[in-house]
N, C-alpha and C positions, 0 to 999 in steps of 0.2 A: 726289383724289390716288390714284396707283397705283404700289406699289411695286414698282422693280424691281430693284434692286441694292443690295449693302450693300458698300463699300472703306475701308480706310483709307487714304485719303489727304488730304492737307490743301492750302490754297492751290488748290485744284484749279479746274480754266476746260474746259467743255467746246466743242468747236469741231467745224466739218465740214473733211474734206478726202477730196475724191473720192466714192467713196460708201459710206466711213463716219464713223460719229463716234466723235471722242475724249476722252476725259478728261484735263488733263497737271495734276500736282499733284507733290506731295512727302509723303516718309514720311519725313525723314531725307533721304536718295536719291530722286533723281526718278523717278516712275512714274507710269506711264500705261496705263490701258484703253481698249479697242475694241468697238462695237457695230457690225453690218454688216447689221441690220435696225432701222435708226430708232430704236433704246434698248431693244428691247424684251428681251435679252439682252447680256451682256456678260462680255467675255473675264476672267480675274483679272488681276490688278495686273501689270504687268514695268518690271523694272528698266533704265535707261536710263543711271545713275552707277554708283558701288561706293565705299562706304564718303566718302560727300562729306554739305553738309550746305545745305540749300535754302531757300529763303523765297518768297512772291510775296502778290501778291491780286490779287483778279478784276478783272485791268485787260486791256485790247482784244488783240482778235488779228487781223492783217494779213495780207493776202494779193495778191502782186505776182510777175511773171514764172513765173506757174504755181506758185506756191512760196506754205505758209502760214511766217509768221516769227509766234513767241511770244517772251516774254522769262520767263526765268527769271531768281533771283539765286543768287548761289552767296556762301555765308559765306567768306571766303578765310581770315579774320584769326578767330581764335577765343581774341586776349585781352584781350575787353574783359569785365570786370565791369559787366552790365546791359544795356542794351538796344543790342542790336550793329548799328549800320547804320552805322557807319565801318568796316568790315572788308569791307563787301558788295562784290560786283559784279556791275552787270546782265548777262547773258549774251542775245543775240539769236541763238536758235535758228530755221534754217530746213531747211528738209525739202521734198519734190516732193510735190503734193498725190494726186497715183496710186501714192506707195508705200506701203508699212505702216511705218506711225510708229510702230510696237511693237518695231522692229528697231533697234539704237542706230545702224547701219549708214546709217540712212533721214536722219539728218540730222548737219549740220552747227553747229556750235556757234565761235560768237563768240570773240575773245580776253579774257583777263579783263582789267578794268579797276575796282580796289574803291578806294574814295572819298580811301583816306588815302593809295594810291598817285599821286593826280592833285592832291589839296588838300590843304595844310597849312593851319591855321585861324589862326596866327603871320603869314600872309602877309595875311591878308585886313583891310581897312581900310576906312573912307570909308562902307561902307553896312550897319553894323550887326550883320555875321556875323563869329561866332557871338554872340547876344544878350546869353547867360549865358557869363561864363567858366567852364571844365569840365578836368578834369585829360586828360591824353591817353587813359588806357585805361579809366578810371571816371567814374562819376557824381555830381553833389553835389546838396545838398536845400536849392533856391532858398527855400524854407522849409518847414517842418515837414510831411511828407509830399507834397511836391512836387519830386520829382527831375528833373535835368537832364540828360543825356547828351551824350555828345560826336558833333558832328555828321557828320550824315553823309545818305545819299541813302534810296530804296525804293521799291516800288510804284509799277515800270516799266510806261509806254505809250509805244509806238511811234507814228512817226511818217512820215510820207514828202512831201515837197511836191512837187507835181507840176504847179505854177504856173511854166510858164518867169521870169518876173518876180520870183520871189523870188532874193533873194542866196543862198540854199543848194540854190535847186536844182540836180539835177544830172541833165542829159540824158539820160545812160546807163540811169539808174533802178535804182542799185545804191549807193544811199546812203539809208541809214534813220538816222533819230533816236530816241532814248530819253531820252521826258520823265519825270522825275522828282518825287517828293514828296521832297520838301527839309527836313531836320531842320535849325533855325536855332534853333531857340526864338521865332521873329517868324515874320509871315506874308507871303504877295503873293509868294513866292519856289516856281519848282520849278527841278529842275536839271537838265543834259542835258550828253547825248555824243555821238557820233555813229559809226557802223558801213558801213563802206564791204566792200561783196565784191567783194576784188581778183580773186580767179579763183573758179572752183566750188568748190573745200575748204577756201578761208580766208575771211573775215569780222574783219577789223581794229578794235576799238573804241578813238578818239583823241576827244580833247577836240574842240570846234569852233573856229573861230576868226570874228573879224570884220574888218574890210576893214583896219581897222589893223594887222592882226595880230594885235593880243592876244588869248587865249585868253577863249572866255565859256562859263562853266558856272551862273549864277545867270540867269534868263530874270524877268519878269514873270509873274504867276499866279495867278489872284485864289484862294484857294482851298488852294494848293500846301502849304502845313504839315499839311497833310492826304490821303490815298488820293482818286484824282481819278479819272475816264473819260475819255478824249478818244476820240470819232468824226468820222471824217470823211464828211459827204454828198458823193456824187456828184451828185446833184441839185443844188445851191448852188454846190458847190464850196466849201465851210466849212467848218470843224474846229468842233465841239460839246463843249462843258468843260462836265461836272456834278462838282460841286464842293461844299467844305462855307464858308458864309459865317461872318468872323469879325466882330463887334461889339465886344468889349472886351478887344485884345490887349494894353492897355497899362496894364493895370490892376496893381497892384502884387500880385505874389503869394499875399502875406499877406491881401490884404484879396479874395479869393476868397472864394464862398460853400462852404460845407463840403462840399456836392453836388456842385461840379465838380470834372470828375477833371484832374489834372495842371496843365500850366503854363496861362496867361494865352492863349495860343497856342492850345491843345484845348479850342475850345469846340466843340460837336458834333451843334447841334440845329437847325440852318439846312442848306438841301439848295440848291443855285442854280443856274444855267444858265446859259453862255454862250456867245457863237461868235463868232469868229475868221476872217480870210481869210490868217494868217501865222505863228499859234499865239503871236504876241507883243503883239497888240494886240487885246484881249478886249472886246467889245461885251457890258454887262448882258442877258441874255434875259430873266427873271423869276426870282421863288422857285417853286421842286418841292414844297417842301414844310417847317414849320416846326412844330415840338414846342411842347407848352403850355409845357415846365417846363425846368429845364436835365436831366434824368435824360429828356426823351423825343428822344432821339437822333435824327437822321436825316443818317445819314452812312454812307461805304464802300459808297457805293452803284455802280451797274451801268446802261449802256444799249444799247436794239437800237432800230434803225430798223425802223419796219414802216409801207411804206406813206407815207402822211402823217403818222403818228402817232411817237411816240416811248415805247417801255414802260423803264420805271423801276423797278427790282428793289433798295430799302434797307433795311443793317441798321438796329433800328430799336428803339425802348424806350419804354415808360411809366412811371409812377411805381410799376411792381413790378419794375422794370430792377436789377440788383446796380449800378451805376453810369453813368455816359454812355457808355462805353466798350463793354462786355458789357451789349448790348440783350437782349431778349426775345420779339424778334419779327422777322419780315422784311415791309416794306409795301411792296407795288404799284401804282407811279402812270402815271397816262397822260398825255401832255402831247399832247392832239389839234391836230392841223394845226400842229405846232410850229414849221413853216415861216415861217407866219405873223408868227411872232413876230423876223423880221428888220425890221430899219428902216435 
C-alpha cells in the first residue's frame, strides 16, 4: 500500500472522467476531490451543496452520451426518529466527462423525488410491505433490541437498457433507472424510479409505470433488503447483481441468535451473484463468498470488470468483528472467467 491522501469525506466512489479522477462522497454537503495525475496528488475537498445533508454507498457509476451520471441521495425529510430512509431521495447527477466536476457549475442534478413523497405504506397491500407495522416518523423494537423503522428506499444503482426489446427501453437514450435497496423488513424486493432528461438543464425523476398503467416501484431482487452492485457487460449484454443471500427471513424475531444484528431480514454472511438480460428476471450465478459464523460478514460489497475476470471488493468480518454489521476487514475476490458462469 502507498499512501496518498487523507479527506474527510464519507460515502465516497472514486470514478474517471476525461483524464482525471475523482472522488464524490459527502461530509454533511457533497464533496469532491480531483487528481489529474492517476492519484498520485490530490486537490482538497470542494464543496458542490451548502448546508444540505447526503447519504450514498459504493454503488455503480454510469456513463452514456459523453456524460458520467452518479446518484447521490439527499435527506429531504429530517423527522424521522432513527434510521431515515423514508425522507431520502435518489438524486441522478450528470456532468460532461471533459469538464471539471469540482465546479458545482459542471453538473446537473436530478429533481427530488424522497420515498414518502411517492409511497404511503397505508396504500400498500397483497404482498407483504411493509412486514412490520411501524409508526410514520419512529421506530418500534420488533423485540427486545431489534428495531424496525419505517420504510423507505437507499443505496442507489443506476441503470440504462439499451435492449430495443425491453418494454422500458427508450430510443433516444435519455432515460435512466435507479434501482434500489428496499427497506421492507422482508426480502426479494429492491425499488425504482426512473429519470428522463427532457432537455440539457432538467432531469425529471417519476415513478415507472407498466403497460397497464399502474405505477410499479417494488421490482424482484434476490438480494434487495440489502446494498447491492449491478453491472452491466457490454460483452453479454447482462446486467450482474452481487448481492447478499438471505436463508432465514422468516424466522421469528425473538427466536434470533443473540449475534445477529437486527431483524430476520439482515442476515449478512452470504455474498452471491447473478445476471440478468432485463434486471427483473435474475439467473443464480454462484456464491462469492460465505462466512464461517453469523459475525463473519460478507456484504456491501463492490464490482469492476476486468478482462474476463470480475474483482470483488467486501466489507467483511470475523469472530473479532463488534458485530455483522461493523466488519473488520475488507476481502478481495476474484471470480475468474465469470463469464463462464452463464447458462
Amino acid at each position: 500500500w502507498q499512501h496518498r491522501a487523507d479527506y474527510a469525506i464519507a460515502h465516497a466512489r472514486p470514478f474517471v472522467a476525461g483524464k482525471s479522477v475523482y472522488i464524490l462522497g459527502q461530509a454533511g454537503d457533497l464533496n469532491i476531490i480531483k487528481s489529474d495525475d492517476d492519484g498520485e496528488k490530490w486537490t482538497s475537498p470542494v464543496k458542490l451543496t451548502n448546508n444540505e445533508h447526503w447519504h450514498q454507498a459504493p454503488c455503480n457509476v454510469h456513463y452514456a452520451n459523453g456524460n458520467v451520471y452518479i446518484v447521490m441521495e439527499k435527506k429531504v425529510y429530517n423527522d424521522i426518529n432513527g434510521w431515515n430512509v423514508n425522507g431520502v431521495a435518489p438524486i441522478l447527477m450528470r456532468a460532461n466527462v471533459n469538464d471539471d466536476l469540482t465546479k458545482r457549475e459542471s453538473w446537473v442534478f436530478a429533481s427530488e423525488l424522497a420515498f414518502r413523497d411517492l409511497i404511503d405504506e397505508k396504500d400498500l397491500d397483497y404482498f407483504g410491505v411493509p412486514f412490520y407495522e411501524t409508526p410514520r416518523r419512529t421506530f418500534i423494537e420488533v423485540s427486545k433490541g431489534r428495531p424496525c423503522h419505517p420504510i423507505g428506499w437507499l443505496e442507489t444503482n443506476i441503470v440504462q437498457f439499451v435492449d430495443p426489446d425491453h418494454i422500458w427501453y427508450d430510443e433516444t437514450g435519455h432515460t435512466f433507472h435507479l434501482w434500489m435497496r428496499a427497506h421492507t423488513g422482508k426480502t426479494g424486493f429492491a425499488c425504482i424510479v426512473k429519470v428522463i432528461e427532457t432537455n440539457y438543464n432538467t432531469m425529471v425523476t417519476i415513478p415507472e409505470k407498466v403497460p397497464s398503467g399502474k405505477k410499479i416501484v417494488y421490482v424482484p431482487c434476490p438480494g434487495g433488503q440489502m446494498k447491492f452492485h449491478i453491472l452491466y457487460d457490454e460483452v453479454t449484454k447482462l446486467y450482474w447483481l452481487l448481492s447478499t443471500q438471505a436463508t432465514d427471513s422468516m424466522t421469528k424475531p425473538e427466536r434470533l441468535p443473540k449475534e445477529r444484528y437486527n431483524l430476520p431480514d439482515n442476515e449478512r454472511n452470504r455474498l452471491q451473484l447473478h445476471f440478468s438480460k432485463n434486471c427483473i428476471d435474475w439467473c443464480f450465478a454462484g456464491m462469492v463468498s460465505i462466512g464461517k459464523g453469523i459475525k463473519h460478514s460478507r456484504h456491501y460489497a463492490s464490482m469492476v470488470i476486468d478482462g474476463e475476470d470480475l474483482y470483488v471488493l467486501s466489507r467483511s468480518g470475523d469472530e473479532n468483528a463488534r458485530d455483522p454489521h461493523n466488519g473488520n476487514f475488507i476481502s478481495f475476490h476474484t471470480i475468474k472467467d465469470f463469464r463462464k458462469l452463464i447458462y
